[in-house]
N, C-alpha and C positions, 0 to 999 in steps of 0.2 A: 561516178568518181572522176571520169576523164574532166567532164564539167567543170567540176569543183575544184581543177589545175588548170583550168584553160581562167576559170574566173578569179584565179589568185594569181595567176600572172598575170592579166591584165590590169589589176588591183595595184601590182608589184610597179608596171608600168609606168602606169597613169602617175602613181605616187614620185617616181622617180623622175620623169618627165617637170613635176608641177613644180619639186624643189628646183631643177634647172631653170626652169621661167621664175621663181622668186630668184634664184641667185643674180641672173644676169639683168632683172629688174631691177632688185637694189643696184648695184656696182654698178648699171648706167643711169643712176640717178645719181649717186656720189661722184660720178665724171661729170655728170651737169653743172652740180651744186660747185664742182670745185673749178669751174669756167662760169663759175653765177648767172648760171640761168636756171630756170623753173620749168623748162620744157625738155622734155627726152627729143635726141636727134638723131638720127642714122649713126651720126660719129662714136655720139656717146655706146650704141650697142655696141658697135666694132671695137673701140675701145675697151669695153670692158671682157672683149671674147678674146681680145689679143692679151691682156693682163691675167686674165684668169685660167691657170689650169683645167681646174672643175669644168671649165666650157671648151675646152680642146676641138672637141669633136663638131663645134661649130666653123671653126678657122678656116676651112675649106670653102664654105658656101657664105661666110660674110668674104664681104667686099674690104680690104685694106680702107685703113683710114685715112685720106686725105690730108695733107699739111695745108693750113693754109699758107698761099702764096708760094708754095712749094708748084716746081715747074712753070709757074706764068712769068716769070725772068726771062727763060730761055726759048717760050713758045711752046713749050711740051716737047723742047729736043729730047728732054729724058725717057718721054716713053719710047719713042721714035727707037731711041738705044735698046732698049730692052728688048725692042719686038727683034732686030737684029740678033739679038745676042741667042735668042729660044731660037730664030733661022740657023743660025750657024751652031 
């Protein structure tokens, strides 16, 4: 009997796991398609874990989404600021 709960929570798992990689597949595809390109990119996942509720639980271990030309004006004084700010 224990078996047959340890093999339906993993069943439970896996299932729930798969729909989170379909979610965050589609919705970094429609970040591609709507910057018209055909290829998935770092950004597009990021983006779609920062738009999407349902993927919360990723926001911690992706990486922020780069702007482009954001910070190369100033040389990267912006991060410089920040590391300050987490010091103090």
């Amino acid at each position: 009997m224990r078996s047959l709960v340890l093999l339906l929570a993993r069943g439970a798992a896996r299932q729930w796991l798969t729909q989170r990689a379909s979610q965050l597949t589609l919705r970094s595809w429609v970040h591609s398609e709507e910057n018209k390109r055909r290829t998935l990119q770092r950004s597009d996942i990021a983006t779609a874990v920062q738009r999407t509720d349902i993927l919360d639980f990723l926001v911690d271990i992706m990486p922020a989404v780069d702007q482009p030309g954001a910070g190369e004006a100033d040389g990267g004084a912006a991060e410089g600021a920040e590391d300050e700010e987490e010091e103090g």
